[in-house]
N, CA, C and O atoms as a MOPAC input file, in Angstrom:
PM7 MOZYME 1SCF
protein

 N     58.53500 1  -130.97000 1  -129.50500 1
 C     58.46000 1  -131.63700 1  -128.23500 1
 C     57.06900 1  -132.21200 1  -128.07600 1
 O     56.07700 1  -131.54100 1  -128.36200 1
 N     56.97800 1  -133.70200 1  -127.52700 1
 C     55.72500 1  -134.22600 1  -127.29500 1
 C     55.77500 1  -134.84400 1  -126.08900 1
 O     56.81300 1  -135.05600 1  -125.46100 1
 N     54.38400 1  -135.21900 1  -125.66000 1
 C     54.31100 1  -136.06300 1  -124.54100 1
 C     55.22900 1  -137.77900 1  -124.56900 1
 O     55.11600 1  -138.48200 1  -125.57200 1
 N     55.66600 1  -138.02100 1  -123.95200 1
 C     56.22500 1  -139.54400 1  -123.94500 1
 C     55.08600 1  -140.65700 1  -124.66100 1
 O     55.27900 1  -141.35700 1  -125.65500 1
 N     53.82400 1  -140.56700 1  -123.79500 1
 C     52.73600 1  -141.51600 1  -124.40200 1
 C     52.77500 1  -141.42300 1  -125.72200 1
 O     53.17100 1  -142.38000 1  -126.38800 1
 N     52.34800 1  -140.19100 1  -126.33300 1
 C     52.23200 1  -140.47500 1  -127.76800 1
 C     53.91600 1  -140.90400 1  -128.24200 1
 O     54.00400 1  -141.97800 1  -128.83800 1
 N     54.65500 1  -140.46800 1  -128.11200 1
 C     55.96200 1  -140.83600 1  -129.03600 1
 C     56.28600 1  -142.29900 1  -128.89700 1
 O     56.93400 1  -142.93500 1  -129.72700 1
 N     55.65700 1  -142.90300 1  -127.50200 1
 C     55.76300 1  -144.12700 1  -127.28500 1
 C     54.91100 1  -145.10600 1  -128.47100 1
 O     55.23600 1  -146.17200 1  -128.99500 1
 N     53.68000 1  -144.24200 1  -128.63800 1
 C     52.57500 1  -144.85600 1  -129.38900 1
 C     53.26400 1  -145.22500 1  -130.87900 1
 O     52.69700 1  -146.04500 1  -131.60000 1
 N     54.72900 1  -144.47100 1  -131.37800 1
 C     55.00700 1  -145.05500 1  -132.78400 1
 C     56.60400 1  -144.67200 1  -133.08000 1
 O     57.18000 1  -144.17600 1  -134.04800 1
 N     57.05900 1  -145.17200 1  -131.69800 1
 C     58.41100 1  -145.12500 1  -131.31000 1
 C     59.23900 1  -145.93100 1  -132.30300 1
 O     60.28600 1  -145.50300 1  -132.78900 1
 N     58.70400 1  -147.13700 1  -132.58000 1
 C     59.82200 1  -148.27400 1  -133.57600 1
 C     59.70300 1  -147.79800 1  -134.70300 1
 O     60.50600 1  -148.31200 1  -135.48100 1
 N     58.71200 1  -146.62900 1  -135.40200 1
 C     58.75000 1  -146.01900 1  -136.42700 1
 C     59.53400 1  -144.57400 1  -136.84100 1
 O     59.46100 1  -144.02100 1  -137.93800 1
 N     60.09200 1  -144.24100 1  -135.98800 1
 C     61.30700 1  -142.86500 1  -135.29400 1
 C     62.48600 1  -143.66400 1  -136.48700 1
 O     62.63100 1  -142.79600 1  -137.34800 1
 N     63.04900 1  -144.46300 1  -136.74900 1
 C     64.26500 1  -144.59700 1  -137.57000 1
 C     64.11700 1  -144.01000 1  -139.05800 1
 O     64.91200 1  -143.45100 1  -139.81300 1
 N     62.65700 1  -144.40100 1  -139.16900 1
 C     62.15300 1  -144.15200 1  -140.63100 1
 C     61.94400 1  -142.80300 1  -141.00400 1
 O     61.93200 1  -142.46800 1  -142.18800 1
 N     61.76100 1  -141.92900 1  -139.97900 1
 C     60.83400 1  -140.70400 1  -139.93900 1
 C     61.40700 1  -139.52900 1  -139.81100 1
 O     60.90900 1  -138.48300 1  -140.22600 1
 N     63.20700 1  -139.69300 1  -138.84300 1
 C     63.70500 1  -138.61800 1  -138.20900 1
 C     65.01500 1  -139.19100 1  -139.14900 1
 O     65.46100 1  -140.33100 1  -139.01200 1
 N     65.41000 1  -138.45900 1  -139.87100 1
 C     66.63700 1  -137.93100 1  -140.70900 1
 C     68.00600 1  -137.57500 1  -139.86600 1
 O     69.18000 1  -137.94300 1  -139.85600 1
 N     67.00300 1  -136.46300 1  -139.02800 1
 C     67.93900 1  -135.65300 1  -138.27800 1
 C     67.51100 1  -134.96400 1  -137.21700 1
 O     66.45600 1  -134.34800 1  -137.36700 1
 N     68.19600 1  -134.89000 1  -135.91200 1
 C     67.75600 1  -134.30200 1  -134.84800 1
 C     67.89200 1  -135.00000 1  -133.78300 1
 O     68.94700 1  -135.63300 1  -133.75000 1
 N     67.02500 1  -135.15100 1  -132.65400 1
 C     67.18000 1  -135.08300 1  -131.55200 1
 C     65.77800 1  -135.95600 1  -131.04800 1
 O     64.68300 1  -135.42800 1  -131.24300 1
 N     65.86400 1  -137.50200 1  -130.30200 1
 C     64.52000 1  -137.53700 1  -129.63300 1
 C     64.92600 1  -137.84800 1  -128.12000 1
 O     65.84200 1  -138.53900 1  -127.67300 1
 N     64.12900 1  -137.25200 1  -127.61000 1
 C     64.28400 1  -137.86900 1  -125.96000 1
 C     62.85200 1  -138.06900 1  -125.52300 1
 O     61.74300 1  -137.56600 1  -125.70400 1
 N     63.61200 1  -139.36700 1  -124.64300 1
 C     62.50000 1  -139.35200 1  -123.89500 1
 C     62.03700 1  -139.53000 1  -122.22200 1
 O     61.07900 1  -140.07700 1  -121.67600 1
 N     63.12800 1  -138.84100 1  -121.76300 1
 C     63.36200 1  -138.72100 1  -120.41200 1
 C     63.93400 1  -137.40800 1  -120.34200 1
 O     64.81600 1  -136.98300 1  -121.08800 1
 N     63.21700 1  -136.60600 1  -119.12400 1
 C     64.17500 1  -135.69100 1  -118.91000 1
 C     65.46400 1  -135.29800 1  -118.71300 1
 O     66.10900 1  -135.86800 1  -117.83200 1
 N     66.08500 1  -134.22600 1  -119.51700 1
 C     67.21300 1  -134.10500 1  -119.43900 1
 C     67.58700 1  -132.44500 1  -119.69700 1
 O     67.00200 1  -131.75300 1  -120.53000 1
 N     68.47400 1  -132.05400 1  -118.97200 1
 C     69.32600 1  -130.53000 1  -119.56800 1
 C     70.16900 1  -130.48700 1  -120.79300 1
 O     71.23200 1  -131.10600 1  -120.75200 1
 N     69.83100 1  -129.81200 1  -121.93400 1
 C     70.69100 1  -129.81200 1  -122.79100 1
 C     71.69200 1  -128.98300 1  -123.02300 1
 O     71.10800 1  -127.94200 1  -123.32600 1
 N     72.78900 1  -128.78400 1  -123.07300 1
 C     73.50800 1  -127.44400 1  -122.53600 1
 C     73.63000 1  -127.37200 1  -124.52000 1
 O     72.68700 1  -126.67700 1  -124.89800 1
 N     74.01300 1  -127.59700 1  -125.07500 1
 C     74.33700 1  -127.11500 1  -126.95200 1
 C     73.58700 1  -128.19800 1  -127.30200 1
 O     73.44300 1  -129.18500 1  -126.58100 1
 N     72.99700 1  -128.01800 1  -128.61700 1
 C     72.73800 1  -128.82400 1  -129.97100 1
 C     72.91200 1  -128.13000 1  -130.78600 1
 O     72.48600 1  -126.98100 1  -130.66400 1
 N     73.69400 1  -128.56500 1  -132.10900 1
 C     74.05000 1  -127.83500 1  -133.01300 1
 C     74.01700 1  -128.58000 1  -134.43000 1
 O     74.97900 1  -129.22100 1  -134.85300 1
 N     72.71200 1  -128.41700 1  -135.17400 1
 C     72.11500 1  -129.44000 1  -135.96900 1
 C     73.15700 1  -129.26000 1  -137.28300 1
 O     74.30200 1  -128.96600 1  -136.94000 1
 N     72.96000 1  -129.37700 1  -138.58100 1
 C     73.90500 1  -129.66300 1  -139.47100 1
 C     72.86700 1  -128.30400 1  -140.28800 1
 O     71.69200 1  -127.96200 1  -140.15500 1
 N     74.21700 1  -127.73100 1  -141.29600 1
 C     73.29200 1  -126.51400 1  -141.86500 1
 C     73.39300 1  -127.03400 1  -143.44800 1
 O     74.05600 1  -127.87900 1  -144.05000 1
 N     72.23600 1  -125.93400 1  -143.82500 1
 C     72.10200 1  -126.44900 1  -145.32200 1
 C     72.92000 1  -125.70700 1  -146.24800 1
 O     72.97600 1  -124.47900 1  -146.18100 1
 N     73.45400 1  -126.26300 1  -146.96900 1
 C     74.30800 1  -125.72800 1  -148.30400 1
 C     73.47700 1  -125.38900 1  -149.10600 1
 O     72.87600 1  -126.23400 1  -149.76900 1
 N     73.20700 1  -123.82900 1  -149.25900 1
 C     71.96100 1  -123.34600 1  -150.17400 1
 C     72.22200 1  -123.19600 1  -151.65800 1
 O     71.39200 1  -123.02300 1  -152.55000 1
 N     73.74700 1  -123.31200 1  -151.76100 1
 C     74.30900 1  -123.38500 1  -153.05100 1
 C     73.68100 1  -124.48200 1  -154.06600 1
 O     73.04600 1  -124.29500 1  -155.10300 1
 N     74.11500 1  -125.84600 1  -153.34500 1
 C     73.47900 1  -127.14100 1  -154.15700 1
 C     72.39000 1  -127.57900 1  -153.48300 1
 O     71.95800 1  -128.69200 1  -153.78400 1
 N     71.86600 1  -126.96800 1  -152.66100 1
 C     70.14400 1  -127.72300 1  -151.87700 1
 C     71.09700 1  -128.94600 1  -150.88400 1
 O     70.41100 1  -129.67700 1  -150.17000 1
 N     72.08000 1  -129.07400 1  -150.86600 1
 C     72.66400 1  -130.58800 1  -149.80700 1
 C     73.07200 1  -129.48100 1  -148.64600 1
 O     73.29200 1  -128.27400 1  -148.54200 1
 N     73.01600 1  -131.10500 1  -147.55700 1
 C     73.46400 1  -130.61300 1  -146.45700 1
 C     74.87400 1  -130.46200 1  -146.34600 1
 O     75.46900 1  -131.10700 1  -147.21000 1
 N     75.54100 1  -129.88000 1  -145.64000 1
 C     77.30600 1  -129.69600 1  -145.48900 1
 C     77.51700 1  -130.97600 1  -143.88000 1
 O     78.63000 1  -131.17900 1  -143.39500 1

């Protein structure tokens, strides 16, 4: 979690950077996130 200013500061660069997850940038309640788990068998994600 960061301040808005900075994430603003290199926001058009977020496509390149974040794989996976979650950005906001307004407050909000999140009731679940439930990210993707890793398949430790072959190193990939499922």
């Amino acid at each position: 979690m960061d301040t808005e200013e900075k994430i603003s500061r290199f926001v058009h660069e977020l496509d390149e950077l974040i794989t996976e997850g979650l950005v906001i940038l307004d407050p909000v309640q999140v009731y679940r996130y439930v990210g993707r788990q890793r398949d430790t068998r072959r190193g990939k994600n499922t």
